[in-house]
C-alpha positions in Angstrom: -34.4 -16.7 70.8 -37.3 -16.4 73.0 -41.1 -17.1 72.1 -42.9 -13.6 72.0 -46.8 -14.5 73.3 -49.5 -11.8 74.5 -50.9 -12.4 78.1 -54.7 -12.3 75.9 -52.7 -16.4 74.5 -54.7 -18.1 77.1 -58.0 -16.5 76.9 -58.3 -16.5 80.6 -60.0 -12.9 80.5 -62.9 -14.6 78.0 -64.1 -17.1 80.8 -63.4 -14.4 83.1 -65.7 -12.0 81.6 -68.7 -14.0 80.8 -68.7 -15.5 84.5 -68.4 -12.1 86.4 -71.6 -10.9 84.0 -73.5 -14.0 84.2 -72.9 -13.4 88.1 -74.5 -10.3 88.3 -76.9 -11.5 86.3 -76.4 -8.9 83.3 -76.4 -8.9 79.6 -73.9 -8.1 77.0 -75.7 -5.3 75.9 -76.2 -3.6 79.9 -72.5 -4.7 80.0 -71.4 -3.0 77.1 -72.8 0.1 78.1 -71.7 0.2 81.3 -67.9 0.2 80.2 -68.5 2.7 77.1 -68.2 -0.6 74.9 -70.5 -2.0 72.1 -72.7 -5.8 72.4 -70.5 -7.1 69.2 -66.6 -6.5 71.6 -68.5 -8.3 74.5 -69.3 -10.9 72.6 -66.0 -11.3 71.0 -64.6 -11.4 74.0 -66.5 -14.0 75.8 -65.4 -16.0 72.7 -62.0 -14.8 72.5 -61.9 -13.8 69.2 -60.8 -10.0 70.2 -58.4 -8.8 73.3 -59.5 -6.2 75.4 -57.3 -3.3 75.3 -55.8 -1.8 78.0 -58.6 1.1 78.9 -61.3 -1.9 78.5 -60.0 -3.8 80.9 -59.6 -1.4 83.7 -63.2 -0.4 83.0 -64.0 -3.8 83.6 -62.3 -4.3 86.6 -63.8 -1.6 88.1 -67.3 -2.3 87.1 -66.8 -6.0 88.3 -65.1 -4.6 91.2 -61.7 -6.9 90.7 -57.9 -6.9 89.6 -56.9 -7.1 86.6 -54.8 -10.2 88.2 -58.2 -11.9 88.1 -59.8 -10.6 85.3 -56.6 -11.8 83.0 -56.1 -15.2 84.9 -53.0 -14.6 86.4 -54.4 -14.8 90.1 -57.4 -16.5 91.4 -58.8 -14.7 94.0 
């Protein structure tokens, strides 16, 4: 039988997340409001303790201005 594991296993989108903010030099709470969000989910996700859904994670790609490739780890670039 074959492992089930979520994408969010490798917490890729937490390092992700906090270095695209940190590079445009933003907080949590400015972050949080600019993808319709709350300070306490940023935070949790920076630490990995909660998984972005789906509608989260294209809002952030489009704030940050990158795929969701990047954003989840899967590509580099």
């Amino acid at each position: 039988m074959q492992e089930e594991y979520s994408i969010f296993e490798y917490s890729f989108y937490m390092i992700r997340i906090k270095e695209l903010r940190e590079e445009k030099e933003i907080s949590q709470v400015e972050l949080a409001k600019a993808v319709l969000s709350d300070q306490s989910a940023i935070s949790k996700y920076e630490r990995g303790e909660l998984e972005p859904n789906l509608d989260t994670i294209k809002k952030l790609c489009k704030f940050f201005n990158v795929t969701s490739d990047y954003l989840l780890g899967i590509e580099n670039d």
